[in-house]
Structures are given as structure tokens and as C-alpha cells.
N, CA, C and O atoms as a DFTB+ gen file, in Angstrom:
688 C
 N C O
     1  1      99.070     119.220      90.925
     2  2     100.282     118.454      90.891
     3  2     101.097     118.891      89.691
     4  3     100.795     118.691      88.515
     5  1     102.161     119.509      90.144
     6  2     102.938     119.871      89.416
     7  2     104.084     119.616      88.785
     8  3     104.872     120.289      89.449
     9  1     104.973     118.871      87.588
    10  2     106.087     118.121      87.402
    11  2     107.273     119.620      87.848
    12  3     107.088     120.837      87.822
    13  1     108.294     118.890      88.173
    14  2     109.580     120.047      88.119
    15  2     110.099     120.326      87.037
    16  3     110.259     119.424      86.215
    17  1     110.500     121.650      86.749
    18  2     111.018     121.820      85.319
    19  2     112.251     120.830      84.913
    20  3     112.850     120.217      85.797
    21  1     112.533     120.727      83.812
    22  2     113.063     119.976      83.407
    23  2     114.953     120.483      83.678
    24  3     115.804     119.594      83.693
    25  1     115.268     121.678      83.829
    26  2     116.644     122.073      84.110
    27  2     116.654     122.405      85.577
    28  3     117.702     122.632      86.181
    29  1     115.201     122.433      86.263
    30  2     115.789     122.909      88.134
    31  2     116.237     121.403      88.606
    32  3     115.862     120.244      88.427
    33  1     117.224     122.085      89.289
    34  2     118.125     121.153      89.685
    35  2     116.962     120.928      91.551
    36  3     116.002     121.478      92.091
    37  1     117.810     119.913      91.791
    38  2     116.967     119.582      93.296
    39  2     117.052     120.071      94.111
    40  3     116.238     120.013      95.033
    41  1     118.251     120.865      94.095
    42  2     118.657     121.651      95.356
    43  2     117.463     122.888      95.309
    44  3     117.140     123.472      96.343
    45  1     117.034     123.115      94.375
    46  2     116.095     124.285      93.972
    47  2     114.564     124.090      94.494
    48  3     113.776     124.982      94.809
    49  1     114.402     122.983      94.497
    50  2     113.058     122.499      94.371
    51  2     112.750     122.597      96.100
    52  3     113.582     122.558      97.007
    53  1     111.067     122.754      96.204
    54  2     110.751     123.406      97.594
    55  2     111.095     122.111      98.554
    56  3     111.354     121.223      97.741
    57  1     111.217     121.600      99.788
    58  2     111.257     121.059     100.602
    59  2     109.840     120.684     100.357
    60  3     109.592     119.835      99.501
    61  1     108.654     121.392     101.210
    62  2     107.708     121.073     101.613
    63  2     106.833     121.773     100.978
    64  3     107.205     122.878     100.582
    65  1     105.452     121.345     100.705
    66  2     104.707     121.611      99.423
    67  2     103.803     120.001      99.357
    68  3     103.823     118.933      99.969
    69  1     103.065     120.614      98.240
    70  2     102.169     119.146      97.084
    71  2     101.792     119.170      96.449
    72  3     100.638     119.180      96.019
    73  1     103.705     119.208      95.854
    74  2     104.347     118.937      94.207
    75  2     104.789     117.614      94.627
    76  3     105.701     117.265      95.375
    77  1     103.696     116.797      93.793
    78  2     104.442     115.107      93.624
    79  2     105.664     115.450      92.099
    80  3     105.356     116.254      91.219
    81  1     106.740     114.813      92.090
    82  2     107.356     115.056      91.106
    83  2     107.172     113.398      90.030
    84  3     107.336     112.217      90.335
    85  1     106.860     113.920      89.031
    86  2     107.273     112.266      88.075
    87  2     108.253     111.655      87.826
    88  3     109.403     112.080      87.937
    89  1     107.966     110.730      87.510
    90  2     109.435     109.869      86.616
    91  2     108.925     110.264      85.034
    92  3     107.744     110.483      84.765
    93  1     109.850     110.305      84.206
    94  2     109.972     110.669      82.713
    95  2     108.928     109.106      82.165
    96  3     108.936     107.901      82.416
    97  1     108.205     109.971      81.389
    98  2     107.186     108.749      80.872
    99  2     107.788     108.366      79.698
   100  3     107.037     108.044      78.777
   101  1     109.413     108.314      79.461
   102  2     110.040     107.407      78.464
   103  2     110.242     105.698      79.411
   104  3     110.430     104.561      78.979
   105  1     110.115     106.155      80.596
   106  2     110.240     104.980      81.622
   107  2     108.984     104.047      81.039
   108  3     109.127     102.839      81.224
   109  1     107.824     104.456      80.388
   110  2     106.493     103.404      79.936
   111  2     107.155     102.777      78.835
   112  3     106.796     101.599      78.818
   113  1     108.132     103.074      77.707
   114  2     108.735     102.334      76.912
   115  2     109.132     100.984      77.401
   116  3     109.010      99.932      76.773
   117  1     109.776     101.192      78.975
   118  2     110.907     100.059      79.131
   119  2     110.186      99.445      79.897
   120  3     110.465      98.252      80.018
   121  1     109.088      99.942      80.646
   122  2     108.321      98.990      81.463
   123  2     107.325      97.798      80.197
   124  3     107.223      96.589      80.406
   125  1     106.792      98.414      79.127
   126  2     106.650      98.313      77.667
   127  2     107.311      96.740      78.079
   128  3     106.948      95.758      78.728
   129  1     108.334      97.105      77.391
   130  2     109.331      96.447      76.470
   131  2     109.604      95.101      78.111
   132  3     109.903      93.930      77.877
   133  1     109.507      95.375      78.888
   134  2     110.097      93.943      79.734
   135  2     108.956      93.333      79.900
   136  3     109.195      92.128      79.978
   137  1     107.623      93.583      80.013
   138  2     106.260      93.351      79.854
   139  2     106.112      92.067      78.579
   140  3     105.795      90.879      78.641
   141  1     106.564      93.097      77.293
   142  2     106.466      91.754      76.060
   143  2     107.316      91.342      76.187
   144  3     107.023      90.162      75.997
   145  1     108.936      91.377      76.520
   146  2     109.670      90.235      76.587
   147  2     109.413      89.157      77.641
   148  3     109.836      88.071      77.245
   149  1     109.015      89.120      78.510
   150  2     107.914      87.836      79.351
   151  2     107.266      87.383      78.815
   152  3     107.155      86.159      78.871
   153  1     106.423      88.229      77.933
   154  2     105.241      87.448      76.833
   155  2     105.750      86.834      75.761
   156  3     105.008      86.130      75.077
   157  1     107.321      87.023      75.379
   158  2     107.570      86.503      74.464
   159  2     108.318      85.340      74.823
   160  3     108.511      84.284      74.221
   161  1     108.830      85.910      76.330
   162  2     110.016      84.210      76.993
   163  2     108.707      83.298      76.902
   164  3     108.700      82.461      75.999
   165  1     107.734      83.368      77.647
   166  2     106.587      82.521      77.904
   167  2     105.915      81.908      76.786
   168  3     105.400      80.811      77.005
   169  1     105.810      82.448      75.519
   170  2     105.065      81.945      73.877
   171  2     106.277      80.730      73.904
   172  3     105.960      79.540      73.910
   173  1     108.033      81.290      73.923
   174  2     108.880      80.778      73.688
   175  2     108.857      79.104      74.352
   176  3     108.689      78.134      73.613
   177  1     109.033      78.994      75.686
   178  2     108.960      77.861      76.844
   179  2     107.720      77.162      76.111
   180  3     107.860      76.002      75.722
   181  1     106.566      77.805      75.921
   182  2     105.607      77.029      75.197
   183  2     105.417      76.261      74.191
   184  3     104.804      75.194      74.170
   185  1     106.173      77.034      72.984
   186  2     106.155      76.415      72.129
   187  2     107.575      75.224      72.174
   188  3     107.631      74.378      71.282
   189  1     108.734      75.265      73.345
   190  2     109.205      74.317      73.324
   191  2     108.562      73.148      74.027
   192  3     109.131      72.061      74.117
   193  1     107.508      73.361      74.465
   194  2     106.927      72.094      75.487
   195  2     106.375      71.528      74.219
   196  3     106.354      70.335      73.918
   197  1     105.741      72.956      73.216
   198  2     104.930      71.237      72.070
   199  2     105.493      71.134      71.304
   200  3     104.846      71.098      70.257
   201  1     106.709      71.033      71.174
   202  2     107.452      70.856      70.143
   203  2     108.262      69.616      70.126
   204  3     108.517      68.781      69.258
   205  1     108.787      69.871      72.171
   206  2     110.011      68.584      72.009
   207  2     108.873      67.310      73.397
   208  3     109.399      66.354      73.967
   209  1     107.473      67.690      73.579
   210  2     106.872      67.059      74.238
   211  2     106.688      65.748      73.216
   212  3     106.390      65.772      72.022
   213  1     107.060      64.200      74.369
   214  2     106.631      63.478      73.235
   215  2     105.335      62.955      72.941
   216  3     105.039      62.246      71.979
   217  1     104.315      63.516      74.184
   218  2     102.737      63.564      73.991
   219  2     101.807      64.962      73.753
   220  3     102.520      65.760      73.144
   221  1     101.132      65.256      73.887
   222  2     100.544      65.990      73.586
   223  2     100.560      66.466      75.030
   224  3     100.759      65.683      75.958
   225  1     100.294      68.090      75.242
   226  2     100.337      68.024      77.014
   227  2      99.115      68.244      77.298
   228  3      98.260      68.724      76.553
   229  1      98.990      67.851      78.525
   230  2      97.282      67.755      78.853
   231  2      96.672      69.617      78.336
   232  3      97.540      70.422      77.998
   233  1      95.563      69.936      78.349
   234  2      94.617      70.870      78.414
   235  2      94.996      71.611      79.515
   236  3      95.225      72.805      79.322
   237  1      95.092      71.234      80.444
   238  2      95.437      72.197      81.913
   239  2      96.714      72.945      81.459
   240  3      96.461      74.150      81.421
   241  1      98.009      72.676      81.095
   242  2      99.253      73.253      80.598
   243  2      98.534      74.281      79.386
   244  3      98.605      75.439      79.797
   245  1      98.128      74.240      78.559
   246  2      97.372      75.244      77.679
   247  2      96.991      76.028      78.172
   248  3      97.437      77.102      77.768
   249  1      96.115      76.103      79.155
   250  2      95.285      76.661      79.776
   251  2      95.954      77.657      81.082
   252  3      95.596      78.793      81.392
   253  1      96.847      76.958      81.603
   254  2      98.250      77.979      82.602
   255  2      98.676      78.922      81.423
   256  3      98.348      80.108      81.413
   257  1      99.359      78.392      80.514
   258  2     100.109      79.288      80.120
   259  2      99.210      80.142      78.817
   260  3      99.876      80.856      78.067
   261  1      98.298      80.075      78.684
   262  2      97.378      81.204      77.961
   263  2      97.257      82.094      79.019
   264  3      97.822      83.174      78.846
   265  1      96.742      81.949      79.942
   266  2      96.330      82.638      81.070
   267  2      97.925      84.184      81.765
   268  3      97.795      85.351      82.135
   269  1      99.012      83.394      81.633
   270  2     100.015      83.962      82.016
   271  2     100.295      84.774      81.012
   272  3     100.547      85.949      81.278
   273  1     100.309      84.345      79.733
   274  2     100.645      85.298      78.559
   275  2      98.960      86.693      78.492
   276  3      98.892      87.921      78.426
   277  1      98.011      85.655      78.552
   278  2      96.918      87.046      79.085
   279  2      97.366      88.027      80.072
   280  3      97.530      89.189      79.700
   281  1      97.541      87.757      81.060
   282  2      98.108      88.361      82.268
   283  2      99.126      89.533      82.038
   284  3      99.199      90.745      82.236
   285  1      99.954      88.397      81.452
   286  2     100.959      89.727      80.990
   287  2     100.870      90.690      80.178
   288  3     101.432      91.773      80.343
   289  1     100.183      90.402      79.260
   290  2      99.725      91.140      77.825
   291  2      98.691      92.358      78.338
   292  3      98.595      93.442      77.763
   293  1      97.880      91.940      79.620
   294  2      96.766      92.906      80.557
   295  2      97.979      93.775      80.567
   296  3      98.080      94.719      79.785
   297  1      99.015      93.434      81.548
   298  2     100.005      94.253      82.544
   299  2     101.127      95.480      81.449
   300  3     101.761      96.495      81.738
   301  1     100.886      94.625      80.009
   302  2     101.746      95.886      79.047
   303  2     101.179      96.683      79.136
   304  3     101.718      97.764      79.374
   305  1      99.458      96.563      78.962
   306  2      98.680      97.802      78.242
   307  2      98.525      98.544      79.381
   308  3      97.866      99.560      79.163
   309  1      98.966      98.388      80.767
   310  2      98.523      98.984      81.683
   311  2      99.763     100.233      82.465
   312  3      99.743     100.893      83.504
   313  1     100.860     100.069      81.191
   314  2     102.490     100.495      81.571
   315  2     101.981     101.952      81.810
   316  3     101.831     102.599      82.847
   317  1     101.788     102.215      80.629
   318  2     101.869     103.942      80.596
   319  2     101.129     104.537      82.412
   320  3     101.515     105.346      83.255
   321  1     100.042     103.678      82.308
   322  2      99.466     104.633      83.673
   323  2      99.797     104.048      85.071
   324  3      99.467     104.665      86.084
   325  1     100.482     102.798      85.135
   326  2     101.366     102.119      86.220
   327  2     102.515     103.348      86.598
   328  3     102.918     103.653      87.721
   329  1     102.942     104.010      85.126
   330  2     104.142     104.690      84.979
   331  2     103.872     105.707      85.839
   332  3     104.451     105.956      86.896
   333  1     102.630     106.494      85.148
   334  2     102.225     107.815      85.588
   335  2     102.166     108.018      87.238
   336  3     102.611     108.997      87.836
   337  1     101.450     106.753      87.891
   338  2     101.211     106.410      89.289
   339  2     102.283     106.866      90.354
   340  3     102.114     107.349      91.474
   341  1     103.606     106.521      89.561
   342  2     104.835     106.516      90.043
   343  2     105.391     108.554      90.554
   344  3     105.417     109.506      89.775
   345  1     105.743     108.560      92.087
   346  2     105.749     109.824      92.244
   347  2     106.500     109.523      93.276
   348  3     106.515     108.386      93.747
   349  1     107.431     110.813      93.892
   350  2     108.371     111.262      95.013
   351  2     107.845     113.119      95.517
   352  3     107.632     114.103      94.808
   353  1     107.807     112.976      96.650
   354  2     107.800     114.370      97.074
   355  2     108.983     114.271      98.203
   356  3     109.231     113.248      98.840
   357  1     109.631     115.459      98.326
   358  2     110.188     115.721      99.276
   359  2     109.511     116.830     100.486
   360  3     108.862     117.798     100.090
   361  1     109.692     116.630     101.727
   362  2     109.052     116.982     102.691
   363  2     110.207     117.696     103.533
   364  3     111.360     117.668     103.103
   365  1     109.917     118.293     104.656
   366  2     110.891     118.748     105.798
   367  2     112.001     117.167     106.429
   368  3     113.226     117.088     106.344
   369  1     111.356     116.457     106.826
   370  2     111.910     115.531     107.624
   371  2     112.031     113.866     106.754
   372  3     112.504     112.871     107.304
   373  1     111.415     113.889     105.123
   374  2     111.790     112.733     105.391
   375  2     111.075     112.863     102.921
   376  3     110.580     113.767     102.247
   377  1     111.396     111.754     102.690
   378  2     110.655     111.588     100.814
   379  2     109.622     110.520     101.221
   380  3     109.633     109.516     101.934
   381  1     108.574     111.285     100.329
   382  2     107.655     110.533     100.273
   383  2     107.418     109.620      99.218
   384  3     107.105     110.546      98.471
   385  1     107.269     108.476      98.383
   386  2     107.494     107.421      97.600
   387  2     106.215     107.023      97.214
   388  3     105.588     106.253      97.942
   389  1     105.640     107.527      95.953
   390  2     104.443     106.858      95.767
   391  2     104.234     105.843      94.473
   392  3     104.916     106.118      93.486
   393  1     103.409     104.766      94.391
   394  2     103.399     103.926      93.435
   395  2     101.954     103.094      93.687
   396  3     101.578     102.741      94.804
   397  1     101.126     102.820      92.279
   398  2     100.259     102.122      92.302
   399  2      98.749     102.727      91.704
   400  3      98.413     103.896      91.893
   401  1      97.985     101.827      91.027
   402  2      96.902     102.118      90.385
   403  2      96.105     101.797      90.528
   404  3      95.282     102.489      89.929
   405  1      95.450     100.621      91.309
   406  2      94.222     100.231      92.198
   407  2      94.220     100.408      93.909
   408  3      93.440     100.810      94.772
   409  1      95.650      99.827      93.821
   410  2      96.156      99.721      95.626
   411  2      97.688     100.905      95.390
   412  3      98.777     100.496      94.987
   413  1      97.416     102.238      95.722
   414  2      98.290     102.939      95.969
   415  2      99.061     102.659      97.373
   416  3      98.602     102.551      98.510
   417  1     100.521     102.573      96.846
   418  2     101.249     102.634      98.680
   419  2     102.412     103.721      98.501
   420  3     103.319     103.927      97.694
   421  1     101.904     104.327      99.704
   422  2     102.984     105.502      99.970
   423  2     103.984     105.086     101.336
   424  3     103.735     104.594     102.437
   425  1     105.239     105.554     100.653
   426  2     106.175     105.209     102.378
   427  2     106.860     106.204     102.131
   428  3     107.178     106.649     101.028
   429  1     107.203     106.728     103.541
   430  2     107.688     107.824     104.124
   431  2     109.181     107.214     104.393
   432  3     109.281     106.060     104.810
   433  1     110.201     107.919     104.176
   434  2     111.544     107.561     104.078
   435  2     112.090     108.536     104.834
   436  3     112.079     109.635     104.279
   437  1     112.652     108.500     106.110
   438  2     113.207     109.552     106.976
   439  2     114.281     109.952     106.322
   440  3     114.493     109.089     105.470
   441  1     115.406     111.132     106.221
   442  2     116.582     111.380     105.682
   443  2     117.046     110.628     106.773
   444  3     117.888     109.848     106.327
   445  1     116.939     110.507     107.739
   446  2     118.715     110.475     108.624
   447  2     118.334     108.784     109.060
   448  3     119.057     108.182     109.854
   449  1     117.141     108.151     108.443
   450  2     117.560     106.453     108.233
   451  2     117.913     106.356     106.889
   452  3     118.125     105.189     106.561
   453  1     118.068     107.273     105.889
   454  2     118.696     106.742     104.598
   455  2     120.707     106.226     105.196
   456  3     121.581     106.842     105.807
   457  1     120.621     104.844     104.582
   458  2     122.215     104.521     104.757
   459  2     122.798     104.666     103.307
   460  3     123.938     105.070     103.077
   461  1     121.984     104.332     102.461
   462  2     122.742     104.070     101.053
   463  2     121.571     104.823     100.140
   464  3     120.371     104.566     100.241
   465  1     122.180     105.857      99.177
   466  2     121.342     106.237      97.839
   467  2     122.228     105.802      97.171
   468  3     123.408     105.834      97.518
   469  1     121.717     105.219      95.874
   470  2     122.330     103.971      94.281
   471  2     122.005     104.539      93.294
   472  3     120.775     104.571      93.302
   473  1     122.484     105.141      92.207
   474  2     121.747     105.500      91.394
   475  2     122.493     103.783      90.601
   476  3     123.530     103.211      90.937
   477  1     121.393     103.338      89.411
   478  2     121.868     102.371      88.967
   479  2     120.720     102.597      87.473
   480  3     119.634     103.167      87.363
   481  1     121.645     101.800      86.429
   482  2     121.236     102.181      84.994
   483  2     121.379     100.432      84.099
   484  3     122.407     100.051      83.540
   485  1     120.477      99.876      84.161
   486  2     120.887      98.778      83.405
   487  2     120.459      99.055      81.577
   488  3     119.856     100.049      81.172
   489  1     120.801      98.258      80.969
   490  2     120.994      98.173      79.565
   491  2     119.672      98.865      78.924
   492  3     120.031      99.488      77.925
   493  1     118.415      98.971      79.116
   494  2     117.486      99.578      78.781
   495  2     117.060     100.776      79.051
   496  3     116.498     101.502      78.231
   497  1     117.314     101.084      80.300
   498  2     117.396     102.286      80.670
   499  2     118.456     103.174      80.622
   500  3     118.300     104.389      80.748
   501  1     119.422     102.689      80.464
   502  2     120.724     103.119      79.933
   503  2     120.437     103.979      78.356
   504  3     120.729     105.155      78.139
   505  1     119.941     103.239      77.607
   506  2     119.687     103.329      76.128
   507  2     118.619     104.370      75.982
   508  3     118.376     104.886      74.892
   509  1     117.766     104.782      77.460
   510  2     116.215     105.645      77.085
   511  2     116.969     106.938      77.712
   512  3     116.586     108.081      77.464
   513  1     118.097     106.643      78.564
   514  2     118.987     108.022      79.149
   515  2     118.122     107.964      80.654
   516  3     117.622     109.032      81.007
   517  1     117.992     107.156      81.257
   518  2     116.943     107.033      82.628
   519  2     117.888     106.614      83.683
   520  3     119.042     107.019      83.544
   521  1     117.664     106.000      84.543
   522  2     118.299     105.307      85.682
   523  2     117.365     105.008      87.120
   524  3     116.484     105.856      87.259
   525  1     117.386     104.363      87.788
   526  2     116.954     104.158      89.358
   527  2     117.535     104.609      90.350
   528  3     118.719     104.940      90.292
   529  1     116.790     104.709      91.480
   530  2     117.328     105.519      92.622
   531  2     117.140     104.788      93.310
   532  3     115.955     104.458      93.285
   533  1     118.048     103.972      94.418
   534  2     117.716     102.496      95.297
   535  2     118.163     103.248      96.619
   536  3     119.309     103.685      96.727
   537  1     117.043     103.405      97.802
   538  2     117.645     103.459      98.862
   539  2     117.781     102.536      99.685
   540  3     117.269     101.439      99.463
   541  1     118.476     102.778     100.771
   542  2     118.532     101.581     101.980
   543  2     118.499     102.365     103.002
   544  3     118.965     103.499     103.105
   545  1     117.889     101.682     103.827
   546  2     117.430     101.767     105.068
   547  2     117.181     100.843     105.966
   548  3     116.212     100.130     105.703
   549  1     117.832     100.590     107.097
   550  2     117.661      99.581     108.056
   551  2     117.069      98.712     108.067
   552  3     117.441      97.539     108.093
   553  1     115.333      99.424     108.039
   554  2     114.817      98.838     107.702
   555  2     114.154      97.677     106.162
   556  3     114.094      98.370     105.146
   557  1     113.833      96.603     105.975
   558  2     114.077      95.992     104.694
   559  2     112.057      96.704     104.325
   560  3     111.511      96.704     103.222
   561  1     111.670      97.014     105.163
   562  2     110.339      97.476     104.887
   563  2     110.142      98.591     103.809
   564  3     109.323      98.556     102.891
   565  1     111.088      99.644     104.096
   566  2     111.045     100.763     103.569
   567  2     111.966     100.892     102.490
   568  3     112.101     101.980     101.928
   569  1     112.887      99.456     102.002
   570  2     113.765     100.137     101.180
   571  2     112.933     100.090      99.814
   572  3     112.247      99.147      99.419
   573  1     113.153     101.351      99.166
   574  2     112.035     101.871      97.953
   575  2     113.782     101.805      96.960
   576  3     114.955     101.820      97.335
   577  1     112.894     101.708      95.171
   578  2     113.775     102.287      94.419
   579  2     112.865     102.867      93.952
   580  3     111.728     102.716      94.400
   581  1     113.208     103.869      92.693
   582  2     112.583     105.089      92.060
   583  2     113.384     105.095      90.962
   584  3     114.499     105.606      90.859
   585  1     112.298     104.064      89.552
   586  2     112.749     103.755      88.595
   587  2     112.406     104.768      87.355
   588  3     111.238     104.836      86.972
   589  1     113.099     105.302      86.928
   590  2     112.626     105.962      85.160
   591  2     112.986     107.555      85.686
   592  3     112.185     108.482      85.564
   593  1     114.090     107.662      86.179
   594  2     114.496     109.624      86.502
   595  2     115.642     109.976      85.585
   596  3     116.669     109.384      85.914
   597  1     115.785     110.812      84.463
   598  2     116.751     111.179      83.955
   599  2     117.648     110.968      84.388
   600  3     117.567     110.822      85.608
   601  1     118.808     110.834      83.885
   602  2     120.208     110.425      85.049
   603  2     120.407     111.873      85.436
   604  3     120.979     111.826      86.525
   605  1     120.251     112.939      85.145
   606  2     121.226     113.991      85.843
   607  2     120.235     113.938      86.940
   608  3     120.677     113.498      88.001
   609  1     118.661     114.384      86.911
   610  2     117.700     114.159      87.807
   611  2     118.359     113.057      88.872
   612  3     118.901     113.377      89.930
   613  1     118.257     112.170      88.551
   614  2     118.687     110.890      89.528
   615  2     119.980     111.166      90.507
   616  3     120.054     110.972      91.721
   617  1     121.001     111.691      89.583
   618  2     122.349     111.986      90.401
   619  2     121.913     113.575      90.928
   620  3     122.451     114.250      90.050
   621  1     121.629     113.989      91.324
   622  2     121.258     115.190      91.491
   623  2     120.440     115.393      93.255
   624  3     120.764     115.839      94.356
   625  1     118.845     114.530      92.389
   626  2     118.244     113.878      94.070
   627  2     119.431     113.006      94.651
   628  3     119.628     113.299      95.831
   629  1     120.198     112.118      94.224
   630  2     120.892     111.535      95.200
   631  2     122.108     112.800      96.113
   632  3     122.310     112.866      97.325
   633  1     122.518     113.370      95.376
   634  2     123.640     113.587      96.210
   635  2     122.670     114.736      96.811
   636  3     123.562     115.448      97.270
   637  1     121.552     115.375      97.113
   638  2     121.105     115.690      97.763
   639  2     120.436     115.612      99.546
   640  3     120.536     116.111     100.667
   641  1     119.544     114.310      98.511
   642  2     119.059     113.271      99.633
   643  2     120.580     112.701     100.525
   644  3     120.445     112.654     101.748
   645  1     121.490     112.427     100.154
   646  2     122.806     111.946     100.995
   647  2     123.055     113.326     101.594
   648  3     123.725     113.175     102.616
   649  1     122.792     114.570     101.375
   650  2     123.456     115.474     102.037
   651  2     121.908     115.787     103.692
   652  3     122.065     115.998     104.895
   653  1     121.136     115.706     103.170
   654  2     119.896     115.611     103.949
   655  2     119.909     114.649     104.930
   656  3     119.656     114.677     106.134
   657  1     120.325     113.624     104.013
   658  2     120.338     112.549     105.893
   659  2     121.952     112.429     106.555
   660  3     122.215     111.571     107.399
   661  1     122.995     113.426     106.039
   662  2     123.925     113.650     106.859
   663  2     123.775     114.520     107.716
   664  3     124.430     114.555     108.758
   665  1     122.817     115.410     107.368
   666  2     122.381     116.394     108.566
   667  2     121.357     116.338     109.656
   668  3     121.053     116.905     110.706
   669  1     120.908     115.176     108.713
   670  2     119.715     114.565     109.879
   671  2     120.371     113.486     111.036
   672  3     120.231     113.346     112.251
   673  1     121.011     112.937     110.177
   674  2     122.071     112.202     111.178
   675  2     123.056     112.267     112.222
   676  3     123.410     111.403     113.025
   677  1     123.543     113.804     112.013
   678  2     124.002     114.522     113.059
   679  2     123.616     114.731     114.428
   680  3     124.243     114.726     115.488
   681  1     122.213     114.949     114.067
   682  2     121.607     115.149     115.167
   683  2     120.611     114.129     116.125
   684  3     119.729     114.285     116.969
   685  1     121.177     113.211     115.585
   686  2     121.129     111.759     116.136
   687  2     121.918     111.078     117.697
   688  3     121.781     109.890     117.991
């Protein structure tokens, strides 16, 4: 498994093959970083329950929300290789979408049911130079995004993938 160089553009890259391509593992920063900010909204909500509670709250409320801040605190340390998990291949007829570290799921994305490629960049990923790739497809089963791709990467597969399922669509 091979990553794509960092300047081939997509148009370059083979069709068919098994080269899974990555997402940039600056994407484990931001998965990181929204991971402890849950852990920190959640300490937060907590410590307003014993603060402005005018009893003490039962043992069971302790006990939820230790558990959730565990949970989450599991799910930081687990970013980097959640990250790594994360893969796209392109094929003859359709991208393949992979994600997951105990329960891997792969979905097959035809070009000529893609309706909409998104590239989209919110405030964190904006700041790491990353972006998402949101497709749509008819179906609500298959619509995948493909979070943590350089933006030129990102705009690059997109206007690709849009040129792929215009030709697939043709022949519809």
C-alpha cells in the first residue's frame, strides 16, 4: 500500500490498482483536538451540575459522566490510527471508501451515481490546510465524506471524480 506522491496530481494517478491512498495524518491533530474538546464540554456541564445543583447529585450522575469523559478520553488516544484506517482507491467503474479499526466498512461509490462532490473546510481544518470531500448520491446509504485531504488534493479528486461520473452518466 502505497501513499501518492505528494505533487501527482489525480488525473495522474492509476485508475485501477491496490494503491489505497491516505488522508494527511495532520487530520489526527483535529480529530485530536474535537475528541478533548468533548472531554472538556463534558468536565465543563459537570462541573456546572455541582456547582449550581442545590443537592448533591445522586452517585449514578458521577458515574454517567466519568464513564463518557473515559470514553472519550479512550477515543483521543485512538485518533492517530482511526486516522490511518481512513483510505480511498479509485477503480475503473466506481471509488472505493475505506474507514475503521475493529469493524472496517468499505463502500463502493459508482461515478455515474455521484450527483454532488463538496469539497468543504471548516475552522480547524482550514487552519491544518486540509478539507473534506462530501459526496451525494441518491442513495442516503452510500453518501461517504473523506475527511483530512490537502485542499489542492481534495479540489483536484473532486473535479476529477465530477468529470468521471459525467462520462459515466452519459452512458446512462
Amino acid at each position: 500500500m502505497t501513499e501518492p506522491v505528494a505533487s501527482a496530481h489525480p488525473d495522474e494517478w492509476p485508475i485501477a490498482g491496490d494503491d489505497w491512498h491516505r488522508v494527511s495524518p495532520k487530520y489526527a491533530w483535529a480529530d485530536l483536538a474535537l475528541n478533548l474538546i468533548m472531554v472538556l464540554g463534558v468536565a465543563v456541564v459537570y462541573m456546572l451540575i455541582i456547582v449550581f445543583a442545590q443537592e448533591q447529585p445522586p452517585l449514578m450522575v458521577h458515574l454517567i459522566i466519568g464513564a463518557v469523559i473515559l470514553v472519550l478520553l479512550v477515543s483521543a488516544f485512538f485518533a492517530l490510527r482511526r486516522v490511518r484506517a481512513i483510505g480511498y482507491r479509485l477503480r475503473e467503474d466506481d471509488l472505493l471508501f475505506r474507514r475503521g479499526i475493529m469493524f472496517e466498512r468499505i463502500i463502493a461509490v459508482p461515478y455515474g451515481r455521484l450527483q454532488l462532490v463538496d469539497v468543504t473546510r471548516g475552522p480547524l481544518l482550514r487552519a491544518l490546510g486540509l478539507a473534506t470531500l462530501k459526496f451525494v448520491t441518491a442513495s442516503p446509504a452510500t453518501g461517504v465524506h473523506l475527511p483530512g485531504l490537502p485542499v489542492d488534493e481534495a479540489e483536484a479528486l473532486r473535479d476529477r471524480l465530477v468529470e468521471l461520473a459525467e462520462t459515466r452518466r452519459s452512458g446512462l
